[in-house]
C-alpha positions in Angstrom: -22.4 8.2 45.0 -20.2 8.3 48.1 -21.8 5.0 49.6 -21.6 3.0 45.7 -17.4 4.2 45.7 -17.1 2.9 49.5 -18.5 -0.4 48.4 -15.7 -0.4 45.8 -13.2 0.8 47.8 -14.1 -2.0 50.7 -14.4 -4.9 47.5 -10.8 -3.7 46.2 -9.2 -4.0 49.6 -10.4 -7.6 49.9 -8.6 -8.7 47.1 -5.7 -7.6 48.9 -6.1 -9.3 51.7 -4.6 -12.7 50.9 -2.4 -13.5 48.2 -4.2 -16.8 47.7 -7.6 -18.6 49.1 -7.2 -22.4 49.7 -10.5 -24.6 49.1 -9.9 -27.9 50.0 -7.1 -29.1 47.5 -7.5 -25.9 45.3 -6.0 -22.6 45.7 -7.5 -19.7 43.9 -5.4 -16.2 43.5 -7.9 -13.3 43.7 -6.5 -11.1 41.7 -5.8 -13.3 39.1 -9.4 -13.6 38.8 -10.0 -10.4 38.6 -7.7 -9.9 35.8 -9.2 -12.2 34.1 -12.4 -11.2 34.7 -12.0 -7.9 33.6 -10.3 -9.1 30.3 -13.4 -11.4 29.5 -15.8 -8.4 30.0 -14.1 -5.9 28.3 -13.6 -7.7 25.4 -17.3 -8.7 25.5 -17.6 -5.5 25.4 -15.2 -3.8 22.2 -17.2 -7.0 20.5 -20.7 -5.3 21.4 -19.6 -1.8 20.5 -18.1 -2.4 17.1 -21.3 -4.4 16.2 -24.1 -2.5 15.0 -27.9 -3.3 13.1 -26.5 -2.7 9.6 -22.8 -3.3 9.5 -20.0 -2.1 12.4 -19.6 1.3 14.4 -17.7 4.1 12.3 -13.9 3.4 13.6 -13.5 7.0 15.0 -17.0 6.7 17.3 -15.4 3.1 18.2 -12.0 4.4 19.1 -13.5 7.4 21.3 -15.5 4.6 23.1 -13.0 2.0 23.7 -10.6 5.0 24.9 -13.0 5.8 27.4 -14.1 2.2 29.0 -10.1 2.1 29.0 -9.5 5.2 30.8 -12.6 4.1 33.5 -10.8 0.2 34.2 -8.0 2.4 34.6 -9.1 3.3 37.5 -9.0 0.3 39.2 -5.4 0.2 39.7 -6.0 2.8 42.5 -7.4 0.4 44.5 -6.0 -3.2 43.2 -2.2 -4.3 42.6 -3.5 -5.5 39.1 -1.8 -4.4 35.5 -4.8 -3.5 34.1 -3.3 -1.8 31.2 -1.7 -5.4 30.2 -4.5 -6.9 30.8 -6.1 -4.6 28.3 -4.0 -4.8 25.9 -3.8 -8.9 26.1 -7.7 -8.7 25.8 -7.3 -6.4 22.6 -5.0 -8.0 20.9 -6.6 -11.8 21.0 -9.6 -9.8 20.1 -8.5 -8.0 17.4 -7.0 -11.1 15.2 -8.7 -15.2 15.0 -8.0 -18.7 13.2 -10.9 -17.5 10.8 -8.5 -14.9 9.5 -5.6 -17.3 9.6 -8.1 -19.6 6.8 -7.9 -16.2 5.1 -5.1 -16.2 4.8 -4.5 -19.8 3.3 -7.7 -18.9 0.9 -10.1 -21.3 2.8 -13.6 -19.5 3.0 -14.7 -18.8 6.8 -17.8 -21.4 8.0 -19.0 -19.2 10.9 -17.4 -22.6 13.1 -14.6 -20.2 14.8 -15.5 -17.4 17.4 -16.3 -14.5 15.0 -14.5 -11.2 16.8 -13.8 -7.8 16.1 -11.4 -8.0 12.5 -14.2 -10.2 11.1 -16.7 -7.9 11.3 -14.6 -5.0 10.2 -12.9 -7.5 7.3 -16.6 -8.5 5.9 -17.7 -4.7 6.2 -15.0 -3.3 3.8 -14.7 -6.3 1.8 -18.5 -5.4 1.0 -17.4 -1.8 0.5 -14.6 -2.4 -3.0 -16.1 -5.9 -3.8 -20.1 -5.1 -3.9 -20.8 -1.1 -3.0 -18.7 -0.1 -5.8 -21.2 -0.8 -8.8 -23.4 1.1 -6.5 -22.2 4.5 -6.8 -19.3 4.3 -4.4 -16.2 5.9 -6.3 -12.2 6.6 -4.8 -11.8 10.3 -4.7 -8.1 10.9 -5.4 -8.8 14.9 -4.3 -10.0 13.7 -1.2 -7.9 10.9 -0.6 -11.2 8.6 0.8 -14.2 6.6 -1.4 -16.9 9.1 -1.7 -20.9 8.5 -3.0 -21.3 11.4 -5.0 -24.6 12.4 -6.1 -25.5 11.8 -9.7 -27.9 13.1 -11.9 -30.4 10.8 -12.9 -29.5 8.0 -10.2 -30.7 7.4 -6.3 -28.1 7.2 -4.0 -27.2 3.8 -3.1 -28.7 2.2 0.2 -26.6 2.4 3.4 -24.5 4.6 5.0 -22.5 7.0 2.7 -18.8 5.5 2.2 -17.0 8.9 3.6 -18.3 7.7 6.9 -15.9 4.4 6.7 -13.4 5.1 4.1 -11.7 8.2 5.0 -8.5 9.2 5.9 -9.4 10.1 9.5 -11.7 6.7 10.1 -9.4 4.3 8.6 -6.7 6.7 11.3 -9.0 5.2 13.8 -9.2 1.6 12.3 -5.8 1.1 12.4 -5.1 2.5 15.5 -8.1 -0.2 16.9 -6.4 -3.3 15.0 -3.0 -2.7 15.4 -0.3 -4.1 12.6 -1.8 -7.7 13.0 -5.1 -6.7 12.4 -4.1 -4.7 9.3 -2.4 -7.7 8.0 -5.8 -9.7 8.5 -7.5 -7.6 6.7 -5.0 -7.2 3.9 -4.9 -10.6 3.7 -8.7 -11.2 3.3 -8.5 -7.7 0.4 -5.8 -9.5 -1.4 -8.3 -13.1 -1.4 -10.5 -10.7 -3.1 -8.3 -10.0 -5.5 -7.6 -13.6 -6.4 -10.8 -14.4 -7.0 -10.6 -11.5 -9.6 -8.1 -12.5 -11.4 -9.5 -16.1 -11.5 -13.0 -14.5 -13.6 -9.8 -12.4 -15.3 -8.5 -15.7 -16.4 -11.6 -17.0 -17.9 -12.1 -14.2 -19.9 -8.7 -14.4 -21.4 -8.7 -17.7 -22.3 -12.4 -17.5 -24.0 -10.2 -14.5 -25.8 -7.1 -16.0 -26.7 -7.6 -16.5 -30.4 -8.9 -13.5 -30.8 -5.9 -11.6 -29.2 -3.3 -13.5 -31.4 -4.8 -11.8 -34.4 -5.1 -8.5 -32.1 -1.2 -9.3 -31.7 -0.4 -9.3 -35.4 -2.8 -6.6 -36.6 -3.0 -4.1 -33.8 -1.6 -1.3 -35.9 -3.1 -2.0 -39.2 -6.4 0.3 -39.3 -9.2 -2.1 -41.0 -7.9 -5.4 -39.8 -7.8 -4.6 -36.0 -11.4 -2.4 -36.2 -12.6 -5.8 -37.0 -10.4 -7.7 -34.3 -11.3 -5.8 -31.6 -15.5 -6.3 -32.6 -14.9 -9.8 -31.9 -14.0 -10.0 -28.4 -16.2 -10.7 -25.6 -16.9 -10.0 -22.0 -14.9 -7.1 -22.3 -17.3 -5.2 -19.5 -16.8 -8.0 -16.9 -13.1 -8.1 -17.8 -13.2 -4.4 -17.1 -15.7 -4.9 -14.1 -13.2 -7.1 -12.5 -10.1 -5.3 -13.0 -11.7 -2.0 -11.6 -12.6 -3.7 -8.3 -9.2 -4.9 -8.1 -8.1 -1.0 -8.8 -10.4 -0.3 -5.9 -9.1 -2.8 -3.3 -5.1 -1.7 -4.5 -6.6 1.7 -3.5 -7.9 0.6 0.0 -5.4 -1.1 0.7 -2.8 2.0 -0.1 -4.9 4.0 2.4 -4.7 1.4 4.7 -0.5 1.5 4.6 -0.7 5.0 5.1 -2.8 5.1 8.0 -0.6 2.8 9.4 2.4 4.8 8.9 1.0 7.9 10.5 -0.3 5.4 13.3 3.1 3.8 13.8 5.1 7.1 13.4 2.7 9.4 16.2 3.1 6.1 18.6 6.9 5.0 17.8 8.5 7.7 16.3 12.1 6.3 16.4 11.1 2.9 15.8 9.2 4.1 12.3 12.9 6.3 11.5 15.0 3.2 11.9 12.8 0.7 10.1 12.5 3.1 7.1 15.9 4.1 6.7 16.7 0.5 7.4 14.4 -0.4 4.2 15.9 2.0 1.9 19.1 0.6 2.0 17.9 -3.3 1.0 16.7 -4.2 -2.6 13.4 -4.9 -3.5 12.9 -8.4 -2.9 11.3 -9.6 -6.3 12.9 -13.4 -5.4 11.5 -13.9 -2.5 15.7 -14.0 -0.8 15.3 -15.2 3.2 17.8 -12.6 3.8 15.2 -9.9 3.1 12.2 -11.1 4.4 12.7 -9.8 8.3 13.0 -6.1 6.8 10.0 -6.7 4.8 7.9 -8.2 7.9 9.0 -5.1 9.6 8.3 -2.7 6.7 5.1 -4.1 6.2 4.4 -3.8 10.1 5.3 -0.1 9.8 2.9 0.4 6.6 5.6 1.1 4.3 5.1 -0.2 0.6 7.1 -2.7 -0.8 8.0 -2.9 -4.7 7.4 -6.9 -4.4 3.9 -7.0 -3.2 4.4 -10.6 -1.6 1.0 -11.2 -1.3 0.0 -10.1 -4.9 3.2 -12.7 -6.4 2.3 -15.0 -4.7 -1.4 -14.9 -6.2 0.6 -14.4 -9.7 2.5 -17.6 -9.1 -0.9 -19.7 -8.4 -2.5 -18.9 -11.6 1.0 -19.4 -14.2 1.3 -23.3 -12.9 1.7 -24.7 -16.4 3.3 -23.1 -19.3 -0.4 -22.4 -21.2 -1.0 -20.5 -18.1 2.2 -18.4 -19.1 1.6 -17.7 -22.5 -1.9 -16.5 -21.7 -0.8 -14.0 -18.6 2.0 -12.7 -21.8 -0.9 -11.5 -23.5 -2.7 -9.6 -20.7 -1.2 -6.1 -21.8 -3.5 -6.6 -25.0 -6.2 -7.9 -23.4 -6.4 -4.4 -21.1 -5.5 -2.5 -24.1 -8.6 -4.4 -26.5 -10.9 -2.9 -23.2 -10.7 0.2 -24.0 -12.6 -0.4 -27.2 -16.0 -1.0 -24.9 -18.2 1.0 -25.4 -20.9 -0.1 -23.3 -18.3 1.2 -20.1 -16.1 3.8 -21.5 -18.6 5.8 -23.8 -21.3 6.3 -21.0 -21.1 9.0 -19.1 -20.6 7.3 -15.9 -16.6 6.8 -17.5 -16.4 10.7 -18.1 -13.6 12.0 -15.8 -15.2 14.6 -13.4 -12.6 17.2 -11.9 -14.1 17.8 -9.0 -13.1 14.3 -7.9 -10.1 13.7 -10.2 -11.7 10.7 -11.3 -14.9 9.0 -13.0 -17.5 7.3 -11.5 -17.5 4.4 -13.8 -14.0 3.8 -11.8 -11.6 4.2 -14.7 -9.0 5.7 -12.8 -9.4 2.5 -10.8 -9.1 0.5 -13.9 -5.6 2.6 -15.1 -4.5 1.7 -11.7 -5.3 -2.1 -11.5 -4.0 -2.3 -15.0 -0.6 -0.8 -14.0 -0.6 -3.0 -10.8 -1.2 -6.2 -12.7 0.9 -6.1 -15.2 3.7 -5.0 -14.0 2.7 -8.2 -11.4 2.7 -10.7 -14.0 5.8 -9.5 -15.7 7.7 -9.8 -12.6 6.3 -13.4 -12.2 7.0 -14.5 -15.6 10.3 -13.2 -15.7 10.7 -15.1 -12.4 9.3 -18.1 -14.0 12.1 -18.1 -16.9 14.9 -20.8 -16.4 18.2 -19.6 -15.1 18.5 -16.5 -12.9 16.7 -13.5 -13.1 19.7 -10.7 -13.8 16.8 -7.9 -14.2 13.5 -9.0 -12.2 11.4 -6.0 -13.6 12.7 -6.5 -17.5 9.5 -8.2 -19.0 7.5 -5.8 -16.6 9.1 -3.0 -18.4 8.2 -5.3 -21.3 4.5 -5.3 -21.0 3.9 -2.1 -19.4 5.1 -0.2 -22.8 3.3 -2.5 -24.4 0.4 -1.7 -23.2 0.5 2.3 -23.4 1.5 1.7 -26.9 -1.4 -0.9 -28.2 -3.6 1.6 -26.2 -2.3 4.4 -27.7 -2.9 3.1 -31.1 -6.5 2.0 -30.0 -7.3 5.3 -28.5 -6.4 7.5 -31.6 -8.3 4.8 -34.2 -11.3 6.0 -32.0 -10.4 10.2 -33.0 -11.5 9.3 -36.7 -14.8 8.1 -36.0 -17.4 9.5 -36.9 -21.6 9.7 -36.5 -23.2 7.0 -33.9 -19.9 5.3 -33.5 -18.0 8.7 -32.6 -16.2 8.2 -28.8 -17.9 11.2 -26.6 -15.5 10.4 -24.1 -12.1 10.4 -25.5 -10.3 13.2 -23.6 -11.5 10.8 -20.4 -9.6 7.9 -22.6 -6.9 9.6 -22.6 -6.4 10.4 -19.4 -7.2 6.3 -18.3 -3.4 5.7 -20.4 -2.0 9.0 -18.9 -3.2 7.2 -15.2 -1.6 4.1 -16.4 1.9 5.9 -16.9 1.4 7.5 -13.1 0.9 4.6 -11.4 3.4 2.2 -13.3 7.1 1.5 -11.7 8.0 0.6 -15.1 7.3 3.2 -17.5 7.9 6.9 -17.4 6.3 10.2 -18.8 8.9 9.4 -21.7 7.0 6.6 -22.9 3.5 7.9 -23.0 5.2 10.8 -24.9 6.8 8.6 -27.6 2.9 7.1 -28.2 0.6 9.8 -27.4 1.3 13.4 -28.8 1.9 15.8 -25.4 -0.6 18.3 -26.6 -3.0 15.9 -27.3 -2.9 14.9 -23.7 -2.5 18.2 -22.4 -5.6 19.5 -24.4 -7.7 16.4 -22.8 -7.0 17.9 -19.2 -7.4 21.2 -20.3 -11.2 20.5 -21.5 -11.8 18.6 -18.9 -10.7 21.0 -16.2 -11.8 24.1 -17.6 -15.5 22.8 -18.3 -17.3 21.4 -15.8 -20.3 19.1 -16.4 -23.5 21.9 -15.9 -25.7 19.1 -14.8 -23.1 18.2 -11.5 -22.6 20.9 -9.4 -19.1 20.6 -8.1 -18.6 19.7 -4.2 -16.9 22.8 -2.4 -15.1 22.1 0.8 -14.5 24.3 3.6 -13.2 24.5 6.8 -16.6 24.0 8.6 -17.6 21.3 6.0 -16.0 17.8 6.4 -16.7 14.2 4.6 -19.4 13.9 6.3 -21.3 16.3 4.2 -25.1 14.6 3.0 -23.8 16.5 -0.3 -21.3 14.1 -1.4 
């Protein structure tokens, strides 16, 4: 009312009154204090918004409300000399980032000792998302570019809020836009942790294996002997487990970049030019050259992808320290190929590629991706690891990435002459998993699959799989009035 805003108004013009108040010995700046007042509140208050009873606020909802309390402090510059956009900003930026990330980053676990703030809630929410949701129902949706709980026959949906309403394009828009670049490199950072700790059950699984993968090695292409081979490995559904929620966090974290591009190119449009035609003149820095590393910091900052994942090497270069280490990770293209002979994940149908997603619920368009990621990885960091220098970084992940379509391959069509309770339901789905590999590898090409998979054979997978839909799904149909937010998916 008129008498609250004169109150204001009379407050306001009192802290222009005097520059500075002396108290005995002390003198105190008014305005200063109000600056810093107002930073301590509104921070209190983005902290209090983006917490709710069972996880955070849904990024767009957040952004809408912070962009309002913003526009009402805005106001007070009408009455005060005080940057209160600065101030703002300042009190969004040390509340958007914390030492509890910076552990993250060094792999040390948090202990809830450091002043928890906004990226640590958002960090643990979506870490719970592609480390523990997944097995839940929670799938990536290629089509619709966001992870999606579809509704399957014969299954509840999993508790909590459907995964649309967090991972989308447009909320993950709004997430990045809230953090900033920092903030999206905290939460990388704490994604690619998760990764590690992947690879580490990866690791235990191929050395329990190893044996058994030097006779896979020498017999892979003999019918009778490899049939045999292939019976005795074991863990093959955690090995696949893990490398599907690595697929998924490669997949957040691509969404992430690209929300960050479209962020960074809507707020600095000349900026994002420079940097990216700046970056497409350099190399891919595979050696880690000092030269480099200011256009990576800036591609990164401008979610551009870079061909020499840093973060990913570097948890590569942690896990070959000795040279058993090496001569296991050389194997890993047969290990990934030998998964596809489980059963218990790939002939369910959970693993059978649904169209209407362009993907399978089991996650096995994750698991082509992580596959591709990975060894392509390692074979950079082995060949890195070789004595002398490196005249062709990507050679050995050329290497193991045909390696791996081709022992697939061979697996894959072993599994067309069975027959009776051991027959494959799912094999056009198979297929497609090595087809996936081949299109999201920088090492192999269409070539390659070709020369191990007949084309028609491949082409005839899609084709069934496309032209017959499952009867007992019906297939989700978006329209303009119908978003992700749809209690259908």
């Amino acid at each position: 009312n008129a008498e609250y805003m004169g109150g204001i108004r009379n407050l306001c013009a009192s802290f222009m009154t005097a520059d500075t108040i002396t108290v005995f010995d002390y003198k105190l700046c008014p305005r200063e204090i109000l600056a810093k007042t107002i930073q301590g509140k509104f921070a209190e208050i983005v902290l209090f918004l983006a917490r709710v009873s069972d996880g955070i606020a849904r990024p767009s909802v957040l952004l809408d409300r912070v962009t309002a309390y913003v526009h009402a402090f805005m106001q007070i510059e009408s009455f005060v000399d005080v940057d209160i956009q600065s101030t703002l900003r300042h009190a969004l930026i040390t509340h958007t980032f914390s030492n509890a990330l910076e552990k993250q980053k060094q792999g040390i676990e948090d202990d809830g000792t450091e002043a928890r703030v906004v990226v640590d809630y958002v960090a643990q929410f979506y870490a719970q998302f592609v480390l523990q949701r997944i097995v839940d129902g929670v799938m990536y949706s290629p089509l619709y570019g966001a992870f999606i709980t579809p509704i399957l026959p014969g299954r509840l949906a999993p508790p909590g809020p459907p995964a649309q309403n967090f991972l989308s394009e447009p909320e993950l828009r709004a997430l990045v836009t809230l953090l900033g670049p920092t903030g999206v490199d905290a939460l990388d950072h704490y994604l690619v942790n998760g990764i590690g700790k992947n690879i580490l059950l990866i690791k235990k699984i191929l050395t329990a294996n190893q044996p058994i993968c030097e006779e896979l090695v020498a017999n892979y292409h003999a019918d009778e002997p490899a049939g045999v081979t292939l019976q005795k490995f074991t863990q093959l559904q955690q090995l696949v487990s893990s490398v599907t929620t690595i697929g998924n966090i490669c997949f957040l974290r691509a969404m992430l970049r690209k929300a960050l591009s479209e962020a960074v190119e809507v707020a600095l449009p000349f900026v994002s030019t420079v940097v990216k035609t700046a970056f497409s003149l350099y190399p891919p820095n595979y050696q880690r050259r000092s030269d480099l590393l200011a256009v990576d910091l800036m591609a990164k900052a401008c979610g551009l992808s870079l061909s020499a994942d840093p973060l990913l090497l570097n948890v590569c270069v942690q896990v070959c320290s000795t040279q058993t280490d090496v001569q296991l990770w050389a194997r890993l293209p047969f290990h990934l190929a030998a998964c596809l002979s489980c059963s218990a994940h790939f002939n369910t149908p959970a693993a059978h590629y649904d169209a209407t997603f362009e993907g399978s619920p089991a996650g096995c368009h994750a698991f082509a991706t992580a596959a591709a990621t990975i060894v392509g990885a390692f074979g950079i960091t082995l060949e890195s690891l070789r004595e002398g220098p490196a005249e062709k970084p990507t050679r050995t992940a050329v290497v193991h990435s045909r390696l791996f379509v081709e022992v697939a391959s061979v697996i894959a069509m072993r599994m067309v002459a069975l027959s009776g309770k051991m027959q494959h339901r799912e094999l056009p789905s198979l297929f497609v998993v090595i087809d996936k590999f081949v299109q999201a590898s920088e090492y192999v090409g269409v070539e390659v699959l070709d020369s191990s998979l007949p084309y028609p054979l491949v082409l005839s997978s899609y084709r069934s799989l496309y032209e017959t839909p499952r009867p007992e799904q019906r297939p989700l149909q978006l329209t303009p009035e119908t978003t992700l937010d749809d209690p259908n998916f």
